[in-house]
C-alpha positions in Angstrom: 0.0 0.0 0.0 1.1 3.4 -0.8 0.4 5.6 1.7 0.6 9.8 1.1 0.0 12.8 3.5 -2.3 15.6 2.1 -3.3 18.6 4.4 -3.0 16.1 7.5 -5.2 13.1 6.1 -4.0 9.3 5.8 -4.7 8.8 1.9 -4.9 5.1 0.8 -4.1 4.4 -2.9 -6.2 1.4 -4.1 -7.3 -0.4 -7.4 -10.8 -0.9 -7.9 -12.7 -4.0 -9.7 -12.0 -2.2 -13.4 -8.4 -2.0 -12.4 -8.2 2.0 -12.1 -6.7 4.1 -9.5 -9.0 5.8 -6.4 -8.2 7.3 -3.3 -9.9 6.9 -0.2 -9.3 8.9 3.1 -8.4 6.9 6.7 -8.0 9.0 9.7 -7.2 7.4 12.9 -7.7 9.5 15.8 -5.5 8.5 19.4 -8.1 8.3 22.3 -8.3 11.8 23.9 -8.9 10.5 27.2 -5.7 9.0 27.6 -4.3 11.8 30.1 -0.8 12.1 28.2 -3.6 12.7 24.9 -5.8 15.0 26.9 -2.8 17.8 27.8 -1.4 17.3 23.9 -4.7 18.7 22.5 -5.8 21.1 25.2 -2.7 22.2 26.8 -0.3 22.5 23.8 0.9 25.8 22.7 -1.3 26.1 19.3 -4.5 24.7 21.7 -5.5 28.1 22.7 -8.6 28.3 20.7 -9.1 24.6 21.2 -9.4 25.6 24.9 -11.4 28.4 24.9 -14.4 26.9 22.9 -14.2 23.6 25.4 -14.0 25.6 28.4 -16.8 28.3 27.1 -19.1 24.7 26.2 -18.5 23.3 29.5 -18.3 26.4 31.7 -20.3 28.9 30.4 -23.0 26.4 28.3 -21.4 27.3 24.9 -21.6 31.4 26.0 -18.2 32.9 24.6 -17.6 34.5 28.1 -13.7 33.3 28.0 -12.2 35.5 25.3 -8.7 35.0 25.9 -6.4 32.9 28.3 -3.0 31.8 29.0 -2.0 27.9 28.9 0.4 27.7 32.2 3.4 25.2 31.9 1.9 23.9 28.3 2.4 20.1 27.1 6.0 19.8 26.0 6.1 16.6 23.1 10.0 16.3 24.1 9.1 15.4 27.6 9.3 11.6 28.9 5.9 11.0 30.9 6.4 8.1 33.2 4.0 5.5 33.6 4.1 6.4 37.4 2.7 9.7 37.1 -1.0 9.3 38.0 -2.5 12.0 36.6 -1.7 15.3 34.1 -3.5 18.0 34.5 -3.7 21.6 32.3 -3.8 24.9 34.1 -5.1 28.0 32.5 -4.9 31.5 33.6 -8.3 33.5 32.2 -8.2 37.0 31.3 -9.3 38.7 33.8 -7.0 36.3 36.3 -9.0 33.5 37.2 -7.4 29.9 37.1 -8.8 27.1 35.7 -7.7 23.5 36.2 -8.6 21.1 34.1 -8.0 17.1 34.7 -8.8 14.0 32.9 -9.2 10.8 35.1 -10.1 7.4 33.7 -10.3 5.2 36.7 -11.4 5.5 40.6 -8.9 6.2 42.9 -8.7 6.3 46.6 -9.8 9.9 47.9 -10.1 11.5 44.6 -12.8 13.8 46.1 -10.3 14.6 48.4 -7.4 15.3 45.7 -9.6 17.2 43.5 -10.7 19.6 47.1 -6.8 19.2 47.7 -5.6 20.8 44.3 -8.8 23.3 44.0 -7.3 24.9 47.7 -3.3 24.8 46.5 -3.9 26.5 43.4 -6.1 29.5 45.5 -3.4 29.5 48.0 -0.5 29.5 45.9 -1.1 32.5 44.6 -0.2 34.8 47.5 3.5 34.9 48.8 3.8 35.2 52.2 3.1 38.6 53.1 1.0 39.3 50.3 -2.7 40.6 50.5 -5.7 38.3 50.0 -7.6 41.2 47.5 -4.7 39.6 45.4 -6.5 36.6 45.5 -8.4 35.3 42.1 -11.2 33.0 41.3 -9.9 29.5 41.0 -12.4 26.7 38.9 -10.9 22.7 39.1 -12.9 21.4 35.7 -12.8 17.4 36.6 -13.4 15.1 33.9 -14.4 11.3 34.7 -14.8 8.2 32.4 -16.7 6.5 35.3 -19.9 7.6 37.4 -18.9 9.9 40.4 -22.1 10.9 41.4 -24.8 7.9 41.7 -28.0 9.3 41.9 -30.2 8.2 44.2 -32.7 11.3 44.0 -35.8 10.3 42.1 -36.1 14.2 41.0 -32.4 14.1 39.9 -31.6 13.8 36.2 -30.0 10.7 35.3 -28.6 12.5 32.1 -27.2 15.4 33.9 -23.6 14.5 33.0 -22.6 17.8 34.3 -22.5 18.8 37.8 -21.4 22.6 38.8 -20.8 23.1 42.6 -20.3 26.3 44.6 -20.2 27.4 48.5 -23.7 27.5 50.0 -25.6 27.4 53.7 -26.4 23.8 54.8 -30.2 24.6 55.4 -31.3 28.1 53.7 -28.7 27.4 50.6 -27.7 30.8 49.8 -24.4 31.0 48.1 -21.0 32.1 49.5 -18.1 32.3 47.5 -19.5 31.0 44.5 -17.4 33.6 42.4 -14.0 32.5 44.3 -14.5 28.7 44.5 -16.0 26.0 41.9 -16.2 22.5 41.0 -16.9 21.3 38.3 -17.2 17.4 36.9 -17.8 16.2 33.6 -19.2 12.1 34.0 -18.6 10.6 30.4 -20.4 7.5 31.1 -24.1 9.8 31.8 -23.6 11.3 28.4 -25.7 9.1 26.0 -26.8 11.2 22.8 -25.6 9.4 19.2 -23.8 11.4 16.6 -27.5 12.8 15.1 -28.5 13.8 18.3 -25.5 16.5 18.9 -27.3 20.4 19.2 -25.0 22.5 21.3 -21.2 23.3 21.7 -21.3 21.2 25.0 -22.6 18.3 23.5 -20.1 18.2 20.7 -17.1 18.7 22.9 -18.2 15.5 25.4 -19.2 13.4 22.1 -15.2 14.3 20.8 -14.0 13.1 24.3 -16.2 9.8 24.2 -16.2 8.9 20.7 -13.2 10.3 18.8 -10.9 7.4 19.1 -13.3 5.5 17.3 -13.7 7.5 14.0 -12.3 7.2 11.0 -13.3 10.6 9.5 -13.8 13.5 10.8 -18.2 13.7 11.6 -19.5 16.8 9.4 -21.4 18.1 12.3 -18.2 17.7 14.6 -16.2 19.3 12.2 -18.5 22.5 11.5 -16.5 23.6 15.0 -13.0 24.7 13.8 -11.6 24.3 17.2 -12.9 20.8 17.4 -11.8 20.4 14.0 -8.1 21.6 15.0 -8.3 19.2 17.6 -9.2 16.2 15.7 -6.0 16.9 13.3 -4.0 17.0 16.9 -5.1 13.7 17.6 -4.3 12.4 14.1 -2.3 9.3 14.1 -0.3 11.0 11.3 0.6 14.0 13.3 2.0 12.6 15.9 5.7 11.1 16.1 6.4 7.5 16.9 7.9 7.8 19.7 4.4 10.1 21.1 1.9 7.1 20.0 4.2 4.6 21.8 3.6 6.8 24.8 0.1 7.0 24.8 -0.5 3.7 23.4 1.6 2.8 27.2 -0.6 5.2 28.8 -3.7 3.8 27.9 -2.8 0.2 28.3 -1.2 1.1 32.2 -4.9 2.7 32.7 -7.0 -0.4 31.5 -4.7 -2.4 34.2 -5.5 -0.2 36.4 -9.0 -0.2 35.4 -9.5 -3.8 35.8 -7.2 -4.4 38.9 -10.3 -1.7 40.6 -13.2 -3.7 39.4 -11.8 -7.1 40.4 -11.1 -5.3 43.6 -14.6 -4.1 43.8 -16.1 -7.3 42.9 -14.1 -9.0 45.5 -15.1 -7.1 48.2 -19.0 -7.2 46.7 -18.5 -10.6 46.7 -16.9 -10.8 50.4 -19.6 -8.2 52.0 -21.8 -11.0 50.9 -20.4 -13.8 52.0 -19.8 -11.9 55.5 -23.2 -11.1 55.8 -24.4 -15.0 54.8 -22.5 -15.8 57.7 -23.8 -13.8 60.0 -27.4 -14.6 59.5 -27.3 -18.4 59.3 -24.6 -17.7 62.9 -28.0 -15.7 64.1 -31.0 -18.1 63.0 -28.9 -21.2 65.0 -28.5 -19.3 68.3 -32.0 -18.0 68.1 -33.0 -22.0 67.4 -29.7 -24.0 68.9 -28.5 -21.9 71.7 -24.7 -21.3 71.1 -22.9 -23.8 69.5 -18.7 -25.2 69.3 -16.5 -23.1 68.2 -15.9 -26.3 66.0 -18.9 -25.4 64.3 -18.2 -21.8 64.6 -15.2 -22.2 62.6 -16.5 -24.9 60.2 -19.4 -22.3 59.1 -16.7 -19.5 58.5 -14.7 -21.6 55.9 -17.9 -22.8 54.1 -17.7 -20.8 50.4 -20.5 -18.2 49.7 -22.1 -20.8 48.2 -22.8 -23.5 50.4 -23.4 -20.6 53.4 -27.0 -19.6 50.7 -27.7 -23.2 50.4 -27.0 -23.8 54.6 -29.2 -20.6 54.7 -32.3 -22.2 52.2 -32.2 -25.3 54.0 -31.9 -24.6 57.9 -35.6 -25.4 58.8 -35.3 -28.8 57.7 -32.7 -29.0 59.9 -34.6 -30.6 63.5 -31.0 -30.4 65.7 -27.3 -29.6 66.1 -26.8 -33.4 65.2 -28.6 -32.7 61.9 -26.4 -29.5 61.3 -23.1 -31.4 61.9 -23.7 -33.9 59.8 -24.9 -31.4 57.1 -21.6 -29.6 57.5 -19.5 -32.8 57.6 -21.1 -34.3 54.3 -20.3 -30.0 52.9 -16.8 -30.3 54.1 -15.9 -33.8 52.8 -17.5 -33.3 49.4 
């Protein structure tokens, strides 16, 4: 195959049935929501406007209220990003001086709410020297994007498809706002955002469907590309634009994060699966004292290393059981089976 660049697109030469020459375009896009992806098409030097229309659509509700900004510390390609680092994050500074941080995170982690609070205080703080006066002080926003549910909503008046929560400072009981303009969080919940590819109306909606979806298309989507700044960002994330030694990186990236992303479920699976077998265990312990008096610690112990399994079927068939003889030989046929 013959393979030729042409204003960023892959351009496959092939013969057709009559045996003349055609060209067809293939884009292949890397998945922005690899973090190491993420900060190379919003935090990049040429991202400005890339950030500005995603930050207006998730902000601001597709309002151009951010006119200008400053990308702080922007992604540098001729960095190595280790595999340790859990997280990269981009840090704008607005116009009129308010911060914004903006963070991808694919998996759960242990106290993320409490890392997100933690880096949303450190950026307000770190703006004073010592000394300094706190009028110097400027609004800070942490923008915290999740490709897992955060928020399970248990409210029957909540939205199930509200995939963007906005929180500010506010009284416990008569909720009137304090600091709202100084203090924000912000999260973005991929997995809530269900519209297809027709369905797209606003700015916001076509910036989540280019996180979600983008690694999966193989042109750029004519509604998606009647944005130029998700247009510009789509010919970042070309395959073609990027050099080897970049895709290797984020190919590692996103490989380290589906380990980690599996090694969390199995551990939340596990401990599903234990907090059910604990509590099997307790109520078949309960229904003998309340019918047996207390027992061994023999049988104590032999009930504790039954498997979750035989515990429901100990549980399903305790009222045939007419004594503690009956339940020892139950357990004794169980254990030598």
């Amino acid at each position: 195959m013959n393979y030729t660049n042409t204003t960023g697109f892959y351009l496959k030469m092939f013969s057709n049935t009559s045996g003349s020459i055609g060209r067809k375009a293939i884009m292949k896009f890397i998945n922005p929501k690899v973090d190491y992806a993420f900060k190379k098409i919003f935090g990049s030097e040429q991202s400005k406007e890339i950030l500005i229309s995603f930050l207006n659509a998730i902000i601001y509700d597709g309002e151009k209220t951010i006119k200008d900004l400053t990308i702080v510390n922007p992604f540098n390609p001729g960095k190595t990003i280790s595999l340790k680092e859990t997280y990269l994050d981009i840090k704008a500074v607005l116009v009129d001086g308010s911060i914004v941080i903006i963070e991808m995170q694919m998996a759960r982690m242990t106290a993320f709410n409490k890392r997100v609070a933690y880096n949303l205080s450190k950026a307000y703080a770190n703006q004073l020297d010592k000394g300094e006066n706190y009028p110097l002080l400027n609004p800070v926003i942490a923008l915290t994007i999740t490709d897992f549910i955060l928020f399970k909503n248990s409210d029957d008046n909540i939205n199930k498809d509200d995939y963007i929560n906005k929180f500010v400072f506010q009284e416990e009981t008569k909720k009137f706002k304090c600091l709202e303009k100084e203090l924000r969080l912000i999260f973005v919940e991929l997995p809530k955002f269900k519209k297809s590819l027709s369905e797209l109306e606003s700015l916001t909606d076509k910036w989540i469907y280019f996180l979600q979806e983008a690694a999966s298309f193989d042109e750029i989507p004519e509604n998606l590309g009647e944005v130029a700044e998700i247009e510009q960002a789509l010919n970042i994330a070309n395959f073609i634009n990027m050099s080897p030694e970049e895709l290797e990186i984020v190919e590692n990236r996103g490989i380290a994060m589906q380990d980690e992303r599996g090694r969390i479920t199995y551990a939340e699976e596990v401990g599903e699966a234990r907090g059910r077998h604990d509590q099997a265990i307790a109520l078949i312990k309960l229904l003998i004292t309340q019918r047996f008096g207390e027992v061994s610690e023999e049988i104590n112990s032999q009930i504790e290393g039954l498997p979750l399994a035989d515990v429901e079927d100990l549980v399903k068939v305790f009222l045939s059981l007419n004594s503690l003889v009956d339940l020892e030989s139950w357990l004794q046929e169980r254990l030598q089976s």
